[in-house]
C-alpha positions in Angstrom: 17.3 35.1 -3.4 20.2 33.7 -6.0 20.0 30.6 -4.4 16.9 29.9 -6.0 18.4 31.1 -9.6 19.9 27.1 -9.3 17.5 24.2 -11.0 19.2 21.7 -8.2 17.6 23.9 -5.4 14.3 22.5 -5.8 15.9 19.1 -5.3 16.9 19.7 -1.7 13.6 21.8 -0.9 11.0 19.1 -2.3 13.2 16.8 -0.7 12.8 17.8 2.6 9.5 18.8 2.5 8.7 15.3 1.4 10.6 13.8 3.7 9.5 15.3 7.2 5.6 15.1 5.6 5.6 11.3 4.9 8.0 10.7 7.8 5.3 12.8 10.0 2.7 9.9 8.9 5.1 7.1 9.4 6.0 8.0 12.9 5.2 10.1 15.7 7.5 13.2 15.7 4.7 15.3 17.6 4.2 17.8 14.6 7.7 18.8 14.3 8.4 17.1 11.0 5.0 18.5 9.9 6.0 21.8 10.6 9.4 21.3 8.7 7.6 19.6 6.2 5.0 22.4 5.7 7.8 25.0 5.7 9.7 23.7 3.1 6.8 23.4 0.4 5.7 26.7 1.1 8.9 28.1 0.4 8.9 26.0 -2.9 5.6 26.8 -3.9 6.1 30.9 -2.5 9.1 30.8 -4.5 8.1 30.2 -7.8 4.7 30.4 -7.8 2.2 33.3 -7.8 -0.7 33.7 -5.1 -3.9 32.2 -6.8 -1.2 29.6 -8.1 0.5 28.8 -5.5 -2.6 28.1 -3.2 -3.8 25.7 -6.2 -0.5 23.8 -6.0 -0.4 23.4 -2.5 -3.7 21.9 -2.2 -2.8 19.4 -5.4 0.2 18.6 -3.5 -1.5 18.0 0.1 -4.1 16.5 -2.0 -1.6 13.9 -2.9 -0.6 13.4 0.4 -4.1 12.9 1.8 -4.5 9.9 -0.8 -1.5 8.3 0.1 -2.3 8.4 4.1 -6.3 7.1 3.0 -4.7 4.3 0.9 -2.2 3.4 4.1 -4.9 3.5 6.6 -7.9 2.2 5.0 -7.4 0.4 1.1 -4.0 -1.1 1.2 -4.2 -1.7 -2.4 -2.1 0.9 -3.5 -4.3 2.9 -6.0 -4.5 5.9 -4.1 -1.4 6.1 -3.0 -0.2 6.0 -6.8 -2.5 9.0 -7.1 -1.6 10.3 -4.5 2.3 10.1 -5.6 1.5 11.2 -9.0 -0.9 14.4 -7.7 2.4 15.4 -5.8 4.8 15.2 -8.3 2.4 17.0 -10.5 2.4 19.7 -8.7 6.3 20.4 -7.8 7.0 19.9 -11.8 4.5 22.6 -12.7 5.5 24.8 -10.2 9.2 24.8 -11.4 10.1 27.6 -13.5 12.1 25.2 -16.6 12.0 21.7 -17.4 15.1 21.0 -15.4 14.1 22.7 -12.1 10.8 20.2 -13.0 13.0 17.2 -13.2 15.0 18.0 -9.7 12.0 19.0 -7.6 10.2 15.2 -9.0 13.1 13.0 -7.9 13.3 15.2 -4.5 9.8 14.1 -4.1 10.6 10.5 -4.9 13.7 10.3 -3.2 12.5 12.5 -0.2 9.4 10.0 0.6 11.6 6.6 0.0 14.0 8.4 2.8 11.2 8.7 5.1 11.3 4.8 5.9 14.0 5.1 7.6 12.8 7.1 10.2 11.0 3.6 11.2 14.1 2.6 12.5 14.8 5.5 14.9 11.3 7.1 15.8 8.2 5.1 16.6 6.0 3.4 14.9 2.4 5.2 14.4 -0.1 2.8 15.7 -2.9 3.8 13.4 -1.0 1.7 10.9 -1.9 -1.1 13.5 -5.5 -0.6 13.9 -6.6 -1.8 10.3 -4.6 -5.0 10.0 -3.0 -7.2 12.5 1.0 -7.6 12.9 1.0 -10.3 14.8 0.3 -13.6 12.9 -2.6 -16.2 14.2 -0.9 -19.1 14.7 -0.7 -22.4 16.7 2.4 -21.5 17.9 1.5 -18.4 19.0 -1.7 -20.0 20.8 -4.2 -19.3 17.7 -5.9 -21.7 16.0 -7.0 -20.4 12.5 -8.7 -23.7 11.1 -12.1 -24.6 11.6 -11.5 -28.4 13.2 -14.2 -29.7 10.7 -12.2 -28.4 7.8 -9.2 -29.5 9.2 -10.2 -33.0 9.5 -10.5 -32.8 5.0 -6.7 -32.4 4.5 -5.9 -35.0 2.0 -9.0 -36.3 1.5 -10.6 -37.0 -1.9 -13.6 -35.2 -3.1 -16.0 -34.8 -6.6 -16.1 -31.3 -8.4 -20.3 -30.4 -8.7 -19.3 -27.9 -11.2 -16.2 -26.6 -12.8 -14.0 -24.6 -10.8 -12.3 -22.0 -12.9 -10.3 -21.8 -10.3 -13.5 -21.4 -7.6 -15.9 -23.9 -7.2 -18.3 -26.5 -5.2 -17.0 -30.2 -3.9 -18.1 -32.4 -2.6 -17.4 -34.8 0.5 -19.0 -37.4 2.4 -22.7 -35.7 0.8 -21.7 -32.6 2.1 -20.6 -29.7 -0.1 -17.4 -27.2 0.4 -16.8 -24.2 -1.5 -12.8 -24.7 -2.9 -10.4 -23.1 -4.9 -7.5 -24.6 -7.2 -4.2 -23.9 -7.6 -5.2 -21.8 -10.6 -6.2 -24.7 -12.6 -9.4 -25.2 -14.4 -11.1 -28.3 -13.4 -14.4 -29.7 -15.0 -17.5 -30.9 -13.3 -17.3 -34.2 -11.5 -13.8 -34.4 -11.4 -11.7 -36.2 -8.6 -9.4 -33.9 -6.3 -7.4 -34.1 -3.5 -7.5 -31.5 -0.5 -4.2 -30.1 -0.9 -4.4 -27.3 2.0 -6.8 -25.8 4.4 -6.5 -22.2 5.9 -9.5 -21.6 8.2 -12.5 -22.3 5.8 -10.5 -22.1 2.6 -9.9 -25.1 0.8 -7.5 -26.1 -1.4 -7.9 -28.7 -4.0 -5.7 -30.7 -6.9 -7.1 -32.9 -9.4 -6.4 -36.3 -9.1 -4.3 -38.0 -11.6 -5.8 -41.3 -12.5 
């Protein structure tokens, strides 16, 4: 077709397809934007790409995908999703047939999957995103109580460093000892600190100024 003879083409089709894919993972459209999503890489990959190579590309770029819905569901650290993004976008550039066509189909990718979000807003919410990590936060107000009562009862009390914390460490309290952390300060053994914060069983210390 001679709409295909256009480098910007790529733009719209990579677009799509990257939009109804990630927007498929973001909410529940019931398969439809997966469908769209699958149709319009196909036709990019069909396109411009042989059959041996064209199968190769679309498993790099559903590769890609996969990492990025492993990262969102499981890691939450964002490694495999930068994979994930950059095993995509490898594979609409070398599909491309110049340099330019490369260039369009990468920011339809980019563009495509920052879209998707929006889709949030009007479609609902996947609740696998929900099952990992909690939304709601555990608070008093709420009717949580997230501090242990004994650790609760340290808040701005003084205590002796047994070893240098660098920033973690072991106080001590009353002859009992507390793991704590710093505020990213390194403070040497037998040091005086004040119990700056408590979160559950996480302490929170600042050295004391004499």
């Amino acid at each position: 077709m001679e709409l295909f003879n256009y480098d910007w083409i790529g733009f719209v089709i990579t677009g799509f397809a990257t939009l109804f894919l990630i927007g498929e993972v973001l909410v529940n459209a019931r398969g439809l934007f997966a469908l769209l999503g699958i149709g319009f890489i196909t036709v990019y990959f069909g396109v411009y790409m042989e059959t041996g190579s064209f199968i190769l590309m679309l498993i790099i770029y559903f590769t890609g995908l996969l990492l990025i819905i492993v990262d969102g569901k499981l890691l939450n650290d964002g490694t495999l999703a930068v994979l994930g993004t950059a095993s995509m976008l490898t594979s609409v550039a070398l599909a491309a047939p110049n340099l330019t066509a490369g260039l369009y189909a990468v920011i339809g990718v980019l563009i495509g999957g920052a879209a998707s979000f929006f889709f949030l807003k009007v479609f609902k919410r996947r609740n696998m995103w929900t099952k990992i990590t909690l939304k709601d936060q555990l608070t008093k107000e709420a009717g949580y109580n997230s501090m242990n009562m004994d650790y609760e009862q340290l808040l701005n009390q003084e205590a002796v460093t047994l070893n240098d914390l660098r920033p973690v460490g072991t106080i001590s309290i009353n002859n009992k000892d507390y793991s704590a952390v710093s505020n990213g300060q390194w403070i040497p053994k037998n040091s005086k600190v004040r119990i700056v914060q408590v979160d559950g069983t996480k302490i929170l210390v600042e050295k004391v100024t004499e």
